[in-house]
N, C-alpha and C positions, 0 to 999 in steps of 0.2 A: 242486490240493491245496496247501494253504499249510503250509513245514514250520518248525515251533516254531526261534525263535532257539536254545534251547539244546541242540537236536539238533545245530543247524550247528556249534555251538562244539565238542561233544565231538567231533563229526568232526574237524575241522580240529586238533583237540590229538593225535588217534589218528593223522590222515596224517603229522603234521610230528615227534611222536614216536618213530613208526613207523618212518619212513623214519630219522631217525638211528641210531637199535635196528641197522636190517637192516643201513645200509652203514655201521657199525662194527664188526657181523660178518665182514662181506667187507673191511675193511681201507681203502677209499674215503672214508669221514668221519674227517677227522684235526684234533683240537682245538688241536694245539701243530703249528709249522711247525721240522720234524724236520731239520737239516745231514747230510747223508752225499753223501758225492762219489762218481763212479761208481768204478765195479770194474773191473780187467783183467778181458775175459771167456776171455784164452785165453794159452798159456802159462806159463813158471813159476812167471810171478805172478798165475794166473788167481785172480778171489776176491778178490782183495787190494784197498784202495782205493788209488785213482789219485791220486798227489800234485798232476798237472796241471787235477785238477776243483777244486783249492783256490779257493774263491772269497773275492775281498775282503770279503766281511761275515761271513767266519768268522774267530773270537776265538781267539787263542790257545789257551785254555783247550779249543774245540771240537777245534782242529788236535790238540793235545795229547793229549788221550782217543782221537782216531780213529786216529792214526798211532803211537801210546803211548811221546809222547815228551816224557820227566820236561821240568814246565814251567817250573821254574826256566832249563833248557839251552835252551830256546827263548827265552826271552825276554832270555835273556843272550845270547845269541847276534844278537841284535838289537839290546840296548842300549835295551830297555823299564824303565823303572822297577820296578823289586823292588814286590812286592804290588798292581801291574796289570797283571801278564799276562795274567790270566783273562781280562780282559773288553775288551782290547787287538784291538783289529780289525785283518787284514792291513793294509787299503786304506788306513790311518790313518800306515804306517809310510812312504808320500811325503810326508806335511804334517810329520815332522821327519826327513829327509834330503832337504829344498828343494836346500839348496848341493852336494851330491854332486847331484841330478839335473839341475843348471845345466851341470853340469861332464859331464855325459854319462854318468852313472854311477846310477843308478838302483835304488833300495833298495827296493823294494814288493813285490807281490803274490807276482810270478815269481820272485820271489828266495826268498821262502816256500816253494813248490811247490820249486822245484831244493835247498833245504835239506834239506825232508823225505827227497825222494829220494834225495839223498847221505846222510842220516846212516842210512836204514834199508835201504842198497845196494838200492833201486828205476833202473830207465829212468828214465834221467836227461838232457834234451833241453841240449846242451851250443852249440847253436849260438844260442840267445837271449842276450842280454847282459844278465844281472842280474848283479848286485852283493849284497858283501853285507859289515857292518860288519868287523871287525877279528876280536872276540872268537869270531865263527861258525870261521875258520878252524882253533883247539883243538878246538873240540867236536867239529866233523866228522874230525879227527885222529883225537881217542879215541872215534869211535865205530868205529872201523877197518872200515869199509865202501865207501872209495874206492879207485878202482885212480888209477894215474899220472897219466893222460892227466885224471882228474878233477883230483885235489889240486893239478895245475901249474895246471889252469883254477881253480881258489880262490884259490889263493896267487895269479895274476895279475887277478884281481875283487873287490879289497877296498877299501873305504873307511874311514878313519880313523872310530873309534868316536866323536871327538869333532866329527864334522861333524855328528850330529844337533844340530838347533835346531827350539825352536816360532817362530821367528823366519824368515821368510820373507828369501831374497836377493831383492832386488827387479829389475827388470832396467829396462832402460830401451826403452820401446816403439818410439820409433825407430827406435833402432840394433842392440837387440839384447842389448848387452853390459850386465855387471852394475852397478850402479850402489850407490854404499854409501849408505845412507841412515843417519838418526839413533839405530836401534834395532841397524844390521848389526854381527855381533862381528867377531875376530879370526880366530875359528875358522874363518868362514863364506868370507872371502877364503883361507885354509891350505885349504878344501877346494876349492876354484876352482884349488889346484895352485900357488898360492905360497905358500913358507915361511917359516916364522917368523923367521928368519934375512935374509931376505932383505925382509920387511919393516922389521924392525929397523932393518938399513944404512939403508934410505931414510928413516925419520923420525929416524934418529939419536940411539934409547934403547931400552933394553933393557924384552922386554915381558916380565912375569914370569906372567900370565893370561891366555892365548889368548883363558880365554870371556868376556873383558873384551870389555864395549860400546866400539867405538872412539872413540863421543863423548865418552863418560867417562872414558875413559883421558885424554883429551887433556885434559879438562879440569883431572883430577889433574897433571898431568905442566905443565899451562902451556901446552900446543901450541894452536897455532891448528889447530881443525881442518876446514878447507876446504883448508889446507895440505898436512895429513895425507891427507886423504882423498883428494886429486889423484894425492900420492905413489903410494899404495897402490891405487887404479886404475889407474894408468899401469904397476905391475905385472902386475896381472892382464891387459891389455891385451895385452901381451906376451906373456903364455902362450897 
């Protein structure tokens, strides 16, 4: 028995219909891909979501809404540009704190997740080594939800706000150590643990803009800079 082509076709619009009909009843057919981190399932903070499911492709703006924490204090707390936090990804927050994670201090995901949990007094895993910029240690102050043993662990895990760069410290493959190229600032060596001050002595002029490119500087300034550059390596060197 041969069955009519347009019999096949309304079947085929009824099974593949059908089936989305039924398992979007039951909650299985889902058209948008939905962020929610898992939940304590027990004790005081059973129900609650877990700041430690924080995943890097969650945006500010999601972290914000799910842990309901005004987005301005997050993103300031970070040292995100005013009017991109929304859409500001955790994982995004290593590609401008390069020079704190050169230097062993690492500003990313975990530092997110340990934020959350300090500002909304959540379990808070205190034995990972995140980091986190300057301006985070007020907020978490006035969210008054740390004990001691936390705010001594913040206060000694901070990196200078002004070591975020979209300018990568470059290292040098060999050996290891950083190497200044023709794009690296001022800033990016101060977050590598030497001071502006102590740069200064060595090239012998006063720098009045950290986030001055140091090839430029030099250029203003007259220096030769391979000269520069040696100096201010042979510091970091030393640290």
């Amino acid at each position: 028995m041969r069955v009519k082509q347009s019999v096949i076709a309304i079947a085929s619009v009824v099974v593949i219909f059908g089936t989305v009909f039924v398992t979007s009843i039951m909650g299985v057919w889902k058209t948008t891909n939905t962020k929610e981190p898992a939940k304590y399932t027990s004790g005081e903070f059973a129900g609650q979501y877990d700041p430690s499911d924080i995943r890097g492709s969650y945006t500010f703006g999601e972290v914000s809404d799910l842990f309901d924490i005004p987005l301005a204090e997050l993103g300031g707390a970070f040292g995100v540009e005013s009017g991109k936090e929304a859409t500001f990804a955790c994982k995004d927050l290593e590609s401008i704190y390069l020079a704190a994670k050169a230097a062993g201090k690492e500003v990313g995901t975990g530092s997110v997740q340990l934020f959350v949990a300090l500002y909304n007094g959540l379990p808070a895993d205190l034995t990972a080594e995140s980091y986190f910029p300057e301006p985070a240690q007020q907020i978490l102050l006035d969210a008054k939800k740390m004990n001691q043993e936390q705010i001594d662990y913040v206060s000694s895990h901070l990196v200078p706000l002004e070591a975020a760069t979209d300018t990568p410290v470059s290292t040098n493959e060999t050996e290891g150590e950083p190497l200044i190229k023709g794009s690296t600032t001022f800033n990016e060596m101060i977050a590598l643990g030497v001071s502006k001050e102590e740069i200064e002595t060595a090239i012998g002029t006063k720098i009045t803009d950290t986030s001055k490119i140091i090839r430029e500087f030099c250029t203003e300034k007259g220096l030769e800079f391979a000269t520069v550059k040696t100096q201010i390596q042979t510091l970091v060197e030393q640290k």
